[in-house]
C-alpha positions as MATLAB code, in Angstrom:
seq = 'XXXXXXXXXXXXXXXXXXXXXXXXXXXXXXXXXXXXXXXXXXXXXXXXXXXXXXXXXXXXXXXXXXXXXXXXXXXXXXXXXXXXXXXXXXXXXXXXXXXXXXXXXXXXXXXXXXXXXXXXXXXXXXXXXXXXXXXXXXXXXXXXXXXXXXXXXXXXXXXXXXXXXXXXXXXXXXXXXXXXXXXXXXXXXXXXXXXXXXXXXXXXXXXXXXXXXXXXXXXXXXXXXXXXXXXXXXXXXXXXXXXXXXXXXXXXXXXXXXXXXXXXXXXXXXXXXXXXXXXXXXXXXXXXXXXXXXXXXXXXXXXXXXXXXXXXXXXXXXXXXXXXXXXXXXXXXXXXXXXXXXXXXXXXXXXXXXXXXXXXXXXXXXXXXXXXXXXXXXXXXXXXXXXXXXXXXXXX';
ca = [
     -60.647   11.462  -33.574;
     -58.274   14.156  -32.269;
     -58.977   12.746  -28.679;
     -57.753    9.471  -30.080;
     -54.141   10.917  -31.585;
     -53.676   13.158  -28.722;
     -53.921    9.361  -26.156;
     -52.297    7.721  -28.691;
     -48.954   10.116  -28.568;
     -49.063   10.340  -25.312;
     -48.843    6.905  -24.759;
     -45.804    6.645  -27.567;
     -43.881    9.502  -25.545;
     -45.091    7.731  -21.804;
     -43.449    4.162  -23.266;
     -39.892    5.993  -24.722;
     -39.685    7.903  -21.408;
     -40.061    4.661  -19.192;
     -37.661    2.525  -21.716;
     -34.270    2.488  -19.984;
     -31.358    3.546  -22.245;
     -28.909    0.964  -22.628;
     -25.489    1.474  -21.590;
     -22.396    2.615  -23.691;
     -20.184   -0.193  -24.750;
     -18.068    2.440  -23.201;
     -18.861    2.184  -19.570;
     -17.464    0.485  -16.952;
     -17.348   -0.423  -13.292;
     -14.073    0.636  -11.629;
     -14.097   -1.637   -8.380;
     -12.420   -4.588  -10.304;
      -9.718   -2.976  -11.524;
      -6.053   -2.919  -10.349;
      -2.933   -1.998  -11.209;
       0.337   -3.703  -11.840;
       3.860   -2.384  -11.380;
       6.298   -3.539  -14.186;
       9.728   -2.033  -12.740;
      11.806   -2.571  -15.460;
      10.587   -0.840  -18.369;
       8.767    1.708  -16.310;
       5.156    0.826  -16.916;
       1.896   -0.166  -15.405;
      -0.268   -2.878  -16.576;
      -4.283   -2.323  -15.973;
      -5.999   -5.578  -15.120;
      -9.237   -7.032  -14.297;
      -9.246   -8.604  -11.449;
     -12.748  -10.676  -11.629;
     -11.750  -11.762  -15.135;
      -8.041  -11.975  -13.890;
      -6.971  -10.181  -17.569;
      -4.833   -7.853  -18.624;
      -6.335   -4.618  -20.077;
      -3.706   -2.280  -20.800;
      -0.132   -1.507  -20.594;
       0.570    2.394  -19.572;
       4.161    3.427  -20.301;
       6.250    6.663  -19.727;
       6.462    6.631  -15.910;
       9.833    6.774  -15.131;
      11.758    5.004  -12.579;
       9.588    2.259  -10.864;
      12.128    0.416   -8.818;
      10.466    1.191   -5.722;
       7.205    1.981   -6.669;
       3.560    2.356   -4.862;
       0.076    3.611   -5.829;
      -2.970    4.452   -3.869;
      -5.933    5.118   -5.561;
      -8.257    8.219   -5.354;
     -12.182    8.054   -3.784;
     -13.944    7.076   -7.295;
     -11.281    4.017   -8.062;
     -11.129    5.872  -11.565;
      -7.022    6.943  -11.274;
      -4.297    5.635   -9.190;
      -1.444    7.553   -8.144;
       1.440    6.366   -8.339;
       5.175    7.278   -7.037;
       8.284    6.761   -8.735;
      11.784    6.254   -7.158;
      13.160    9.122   -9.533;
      10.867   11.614   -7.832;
       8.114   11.361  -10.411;
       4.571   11.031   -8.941;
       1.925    9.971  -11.757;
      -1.775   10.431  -12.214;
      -2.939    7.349  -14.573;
      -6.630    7.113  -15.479;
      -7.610    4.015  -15.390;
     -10.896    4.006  -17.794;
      -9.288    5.744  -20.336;
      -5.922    4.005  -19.406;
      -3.623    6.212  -20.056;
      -1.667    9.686  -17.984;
      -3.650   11.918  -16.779;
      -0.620   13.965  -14.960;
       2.610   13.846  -14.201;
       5.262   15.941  -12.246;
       8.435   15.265  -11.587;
       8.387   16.816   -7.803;
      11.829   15.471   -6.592;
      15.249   13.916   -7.224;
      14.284   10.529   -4.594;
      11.380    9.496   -3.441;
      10.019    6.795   -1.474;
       6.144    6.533   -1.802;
       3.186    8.578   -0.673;
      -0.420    8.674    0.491;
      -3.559    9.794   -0.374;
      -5.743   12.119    2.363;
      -8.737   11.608    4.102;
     -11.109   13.215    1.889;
      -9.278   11.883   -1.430;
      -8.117   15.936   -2.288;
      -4.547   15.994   -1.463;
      -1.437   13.621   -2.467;
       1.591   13.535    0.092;
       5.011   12.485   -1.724;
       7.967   11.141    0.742;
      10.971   12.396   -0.157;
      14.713   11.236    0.128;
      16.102   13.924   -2.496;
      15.355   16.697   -0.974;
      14.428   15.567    2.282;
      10.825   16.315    3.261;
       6.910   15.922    2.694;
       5.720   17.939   -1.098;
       1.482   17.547   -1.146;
      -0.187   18.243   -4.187;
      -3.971   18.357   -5.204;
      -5.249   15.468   -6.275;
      -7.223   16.695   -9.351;
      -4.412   19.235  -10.980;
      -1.239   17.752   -9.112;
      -0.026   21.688   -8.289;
       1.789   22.100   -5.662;
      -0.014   22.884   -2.256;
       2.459   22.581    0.483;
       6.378   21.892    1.062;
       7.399   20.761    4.260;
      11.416   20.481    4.510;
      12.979   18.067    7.160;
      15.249   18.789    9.883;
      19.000   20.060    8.317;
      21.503   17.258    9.326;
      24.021   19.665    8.163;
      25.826   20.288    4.672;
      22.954   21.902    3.349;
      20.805   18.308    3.361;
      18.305   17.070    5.030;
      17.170   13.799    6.349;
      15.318   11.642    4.998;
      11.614   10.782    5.064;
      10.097    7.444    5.273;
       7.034    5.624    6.792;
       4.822    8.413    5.199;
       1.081    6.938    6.179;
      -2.055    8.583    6.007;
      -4.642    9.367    8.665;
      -8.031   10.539    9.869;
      -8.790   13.884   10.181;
      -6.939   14.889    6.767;
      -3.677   14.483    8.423;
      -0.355   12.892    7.153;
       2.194   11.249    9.703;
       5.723   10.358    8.825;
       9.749    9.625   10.336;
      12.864   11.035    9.575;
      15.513    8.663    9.222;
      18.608   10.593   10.138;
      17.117   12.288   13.145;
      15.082    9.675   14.692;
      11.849   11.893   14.501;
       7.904   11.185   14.098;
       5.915   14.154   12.552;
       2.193   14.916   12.127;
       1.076   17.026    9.328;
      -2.730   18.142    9.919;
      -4.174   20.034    6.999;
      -7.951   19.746    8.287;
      -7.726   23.456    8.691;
      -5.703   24.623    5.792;
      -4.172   22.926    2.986;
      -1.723   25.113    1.843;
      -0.076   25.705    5.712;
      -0.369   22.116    7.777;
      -0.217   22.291   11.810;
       2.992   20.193   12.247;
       3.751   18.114   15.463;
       7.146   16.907   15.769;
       8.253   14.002   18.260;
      12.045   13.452   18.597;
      13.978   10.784   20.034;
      11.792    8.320   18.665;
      14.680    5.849   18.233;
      17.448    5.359   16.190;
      17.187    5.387   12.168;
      13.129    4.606   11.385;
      13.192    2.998    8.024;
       9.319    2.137    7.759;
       5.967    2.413    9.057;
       2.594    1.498    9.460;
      -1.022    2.551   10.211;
      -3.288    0.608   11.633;
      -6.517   -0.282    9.649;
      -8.444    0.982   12.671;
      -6.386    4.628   11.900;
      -5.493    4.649   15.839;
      -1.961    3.838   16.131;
       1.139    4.774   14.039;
       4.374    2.340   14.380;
       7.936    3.172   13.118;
      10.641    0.242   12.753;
      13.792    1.287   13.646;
      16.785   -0.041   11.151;
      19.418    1.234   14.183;
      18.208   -0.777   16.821;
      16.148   -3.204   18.365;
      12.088   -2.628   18.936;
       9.411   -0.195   17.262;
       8.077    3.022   17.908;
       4.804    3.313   18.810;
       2.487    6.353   18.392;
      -1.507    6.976   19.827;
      -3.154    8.964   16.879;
      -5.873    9.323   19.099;
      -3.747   10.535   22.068;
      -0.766   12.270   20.273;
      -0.364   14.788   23.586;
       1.181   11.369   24.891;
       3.807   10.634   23.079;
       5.728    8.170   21.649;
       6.374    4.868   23.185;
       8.639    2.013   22.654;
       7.639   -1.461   21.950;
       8.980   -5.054   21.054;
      12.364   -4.385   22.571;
      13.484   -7.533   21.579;
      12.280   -6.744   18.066;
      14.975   -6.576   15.275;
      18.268   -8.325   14.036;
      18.443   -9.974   18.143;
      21.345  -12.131   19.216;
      23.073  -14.194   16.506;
      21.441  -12.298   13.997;
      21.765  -13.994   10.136;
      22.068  -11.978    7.204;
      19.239   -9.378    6.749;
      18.521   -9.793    2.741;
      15.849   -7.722    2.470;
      14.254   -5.400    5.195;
      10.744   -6.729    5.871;
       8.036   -3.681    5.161;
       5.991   -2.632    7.904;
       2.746   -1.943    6.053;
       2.603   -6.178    5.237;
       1.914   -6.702    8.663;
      -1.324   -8.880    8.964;
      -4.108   -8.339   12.192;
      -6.348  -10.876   12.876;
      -8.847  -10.811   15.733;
      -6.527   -8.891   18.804;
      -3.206  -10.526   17.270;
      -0.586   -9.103   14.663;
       1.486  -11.172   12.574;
       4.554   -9.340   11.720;
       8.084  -10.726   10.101;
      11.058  -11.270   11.902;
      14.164   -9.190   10.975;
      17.017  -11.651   10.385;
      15.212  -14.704   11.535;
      13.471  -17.288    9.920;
      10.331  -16.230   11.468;
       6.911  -14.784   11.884;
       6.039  -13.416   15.313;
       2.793  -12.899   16.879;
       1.889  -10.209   18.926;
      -1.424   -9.192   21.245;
      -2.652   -5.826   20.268;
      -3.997   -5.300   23.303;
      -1.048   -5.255   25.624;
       1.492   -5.387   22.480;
       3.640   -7.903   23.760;
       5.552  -10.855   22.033;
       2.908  -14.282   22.560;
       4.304  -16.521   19.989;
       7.202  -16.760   16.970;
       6.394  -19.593   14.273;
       8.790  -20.999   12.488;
       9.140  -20.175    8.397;
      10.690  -21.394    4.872;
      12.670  -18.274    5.427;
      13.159  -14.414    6.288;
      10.144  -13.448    5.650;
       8.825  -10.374    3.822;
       5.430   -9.680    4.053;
       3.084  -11.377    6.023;
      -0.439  -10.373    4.683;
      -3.801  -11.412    6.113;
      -6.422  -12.877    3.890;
      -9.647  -10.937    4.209;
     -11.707  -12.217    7.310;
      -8.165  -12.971    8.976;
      -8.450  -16.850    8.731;
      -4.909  -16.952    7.276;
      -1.238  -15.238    6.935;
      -0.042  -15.584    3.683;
       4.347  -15.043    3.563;
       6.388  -14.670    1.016;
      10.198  -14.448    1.793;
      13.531  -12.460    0.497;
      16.366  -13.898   -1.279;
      17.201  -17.220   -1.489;
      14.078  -18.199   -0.703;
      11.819  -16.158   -2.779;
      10.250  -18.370   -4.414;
       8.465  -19.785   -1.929;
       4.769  -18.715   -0.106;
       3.572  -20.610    2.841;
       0.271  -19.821    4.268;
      -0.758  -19.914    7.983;
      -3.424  -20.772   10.360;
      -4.368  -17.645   12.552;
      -6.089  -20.448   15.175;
      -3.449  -22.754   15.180;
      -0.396  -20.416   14.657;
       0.967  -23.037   12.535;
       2.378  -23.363    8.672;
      -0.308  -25.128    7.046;
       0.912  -24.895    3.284;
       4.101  -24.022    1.234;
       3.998  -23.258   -2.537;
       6.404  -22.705   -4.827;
       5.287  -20.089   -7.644;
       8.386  -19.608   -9.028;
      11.655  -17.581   -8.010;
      11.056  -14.076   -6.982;
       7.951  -14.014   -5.718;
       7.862   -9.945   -4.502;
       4.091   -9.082   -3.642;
       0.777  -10.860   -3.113;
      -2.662   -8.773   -2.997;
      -5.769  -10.553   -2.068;
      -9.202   -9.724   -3.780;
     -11.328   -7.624   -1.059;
     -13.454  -10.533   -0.055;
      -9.917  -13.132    0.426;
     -11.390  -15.417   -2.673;
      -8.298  -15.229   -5.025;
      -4.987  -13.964   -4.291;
      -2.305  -12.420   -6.573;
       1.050  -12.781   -6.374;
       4.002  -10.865   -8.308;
       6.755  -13.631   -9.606;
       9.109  -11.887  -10.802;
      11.887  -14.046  -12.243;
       9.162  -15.773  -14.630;
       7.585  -12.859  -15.344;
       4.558  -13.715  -14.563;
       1.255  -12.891  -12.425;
      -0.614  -16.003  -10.630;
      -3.389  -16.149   -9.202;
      -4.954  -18.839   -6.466;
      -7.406  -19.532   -4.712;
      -7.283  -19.374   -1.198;
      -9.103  -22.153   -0.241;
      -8.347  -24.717   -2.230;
      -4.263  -23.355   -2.429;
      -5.071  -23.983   -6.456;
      -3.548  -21.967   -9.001;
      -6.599  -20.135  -11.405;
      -4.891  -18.392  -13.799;
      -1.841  -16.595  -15.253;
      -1.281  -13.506  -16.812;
       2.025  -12.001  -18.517;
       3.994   -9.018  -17.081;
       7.291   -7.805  -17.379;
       9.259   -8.132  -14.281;
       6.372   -7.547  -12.253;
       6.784   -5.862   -8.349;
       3.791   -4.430   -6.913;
      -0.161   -5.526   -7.242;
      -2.512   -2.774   -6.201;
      -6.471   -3.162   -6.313;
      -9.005   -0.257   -6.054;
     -10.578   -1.209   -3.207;
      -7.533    0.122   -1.443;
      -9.163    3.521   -2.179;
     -11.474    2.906    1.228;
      -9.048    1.801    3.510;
      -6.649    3.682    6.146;
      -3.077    2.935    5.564;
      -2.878    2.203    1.767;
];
């Protein structure tokens, strides 16, 4: 009999041990998430991408008028930076601030290391690099520009991040490239400065592949090009020809460097001044084509796989996207969204795509291969779209 109870428990506490516990209502997945930037009232909005709904609104974080985020290894809080200087830890579970400094007067984004433990702000007011820990947001590190005399410095732009837990940047007055490597010590970087890079570098890019680092240069024709890889070479000039050219028209909004789209061995990269998109071989980086847009383009953004360039354009033609074959190098579609159409962000696997229109205040969504619009979501005066999946790329 007491053979029998002492089975029959056993098999009671065997059946609760192998019963999995259900999840908390609680829980959820983080790679679906994104955030929003709403530059007029200050606030982020949380969405879901896959559901393509709005979760939450987070307010309080300051100045967003030229605002970015990157997101930390876990895709649980996004970072981002304010043009007042404020840099802001949201969590985006509990969807609300985690942290917030404000670490400058000006600022003009940041990145997010290697190993996802230190944030690098760009700053305009004062100019230099601040880097903070990503968990606590103290200060780790201040690196101060070159003086350009009156007690100021210049200022910083193109800050990108790169392997090896090391941060690479310009400085806009004094036509420099810097690398700040903190794989040894993150409170004192190794710095590597490269001067006469050209005249006035305004942005910058990493490639995805986290080899080479290219300036734009706002002063002058072509880019400057930089082998992360090879630094003990130098930096090199590119693209002579590229920037406001002969004849130039109206430059109504500087294209950014970071929408530049690679597909296969050729970059698709926006033409300053011009209505159009040029293409260029990675391999020898030389000019091989220039397709004709709607307009002066803005970004030019590769769908995932790199079957298409999606382009969006500045002012007056901003509310226009055409789309472009990557075989054929030709304009395959134009949409019309609605005026002020600032940002697009596709979903990791190029399915949907998001775009920012501004004017309506409004966030659509299409799909990519049938150019239809899915859905619509409200947002007030919405600039920036920003998925997690950023988190585990180079360059975002």
């Amino acid at each position: 009999m007491i053979r029998r109870l002492l089975l029959s428990a056993a098999a009671v506490l065997l059946s609760a041990c192998s019963t999995p516990e259900l999840p908390s209502p609680s829980l959820s997945g983080t790679g679906g998430l994104g955030v929003v930037i709403e530059r007029a009232s200050g606030q982020v909005a949380v969405v879901d991408r896959l559901s393509a709904t709005r979760l939450a609104t987070v307010s309080g974080l300051g100045d967003l008028s030229h605002a970015s985020v990157v997101f930390d290894p876990t895709e649980r809080y996004a970072y981002v930076f304010g043009r007042d200087g404020g840099l802001t830890k949201v969590d985006l579970l509990r969807r609300v601030i985690d942290r917030r400094v404000m670490q400058s007067g000006n600022s003009i984004g940041g990145a997010i290391s290697e190993d996802g433990t230190l944030i690098a702000v760009a700053n305009y007011t004062p100019g230099g690099v601040k880097v903070f820990d990503a968990a606590t947001l103290d200060l780790l590190a201040d690196i101060p520009a070159t003086e350009i005399g009156d007690g100021k410095r210049s200022k910083v732009v193109g800050l990108e991040d790169a392997p090896g837990n090391r941060f690479v940047f310009s400085l806009y007055d004094t036509g420099e490239t810097w690398i700040a490597d903190f794989s040894a010590d993150r409170h004192a970087p190794r710095l590597t400065r490269f001067t006469g890079i050209g005249t006035q570098p305004y942005d910058a890019l990493v490639t995805e592949d986290g080899r080479w680092y290219i300036a734009g240069l706002f002063g002058e024709d072509g880019l400057a090009k930089l082998d992360l890889w090879h630094p003990e070479r130098g930096v090199t000039r590119i693209l002579d020809g590229y920037g406001k050219g002969q004849q130039p028209l109206p430059v109504y909004k500087m294209p950014h460097l970071e929408g530049w789209a690679v597909a296969g061995s050729l970059a698709f990269l926006p033409a300053i001044g011009r209505h159009e998109v040029l293409v260029i071989d990675t391999a020898s980086w030389k000019q091989v084509a220039a397709i004709p847009v709607y307009g002066q383009p803005v970004f030019a953004m590769a769908r995932p796989g790199g079957r298409q360039v999606w382009v969006n354009f500045a002012l007056p033609d901003n509310g226009t996207v055409q789309v472009i074959d990557t075989e054929s190098l030709t304009v395959t579609d134009t949409l019309t969204p609605g005026p002020g159409v600032l940002h697009m962000e596709f979903s990791p696997r190029g399915d949907r795509v998001w775009l920012s229109v501004r004017d309506q205040d409004l966030l659509r969504v299409y799909d990519t291969d049938t150019r239809r619009e899915v859905a619509t979501l409200p947002a007030d005066k919405p600039s920036g779209i920003f998925f997690t999946p950023r988190a585990h790329r180079i360059g975002l």
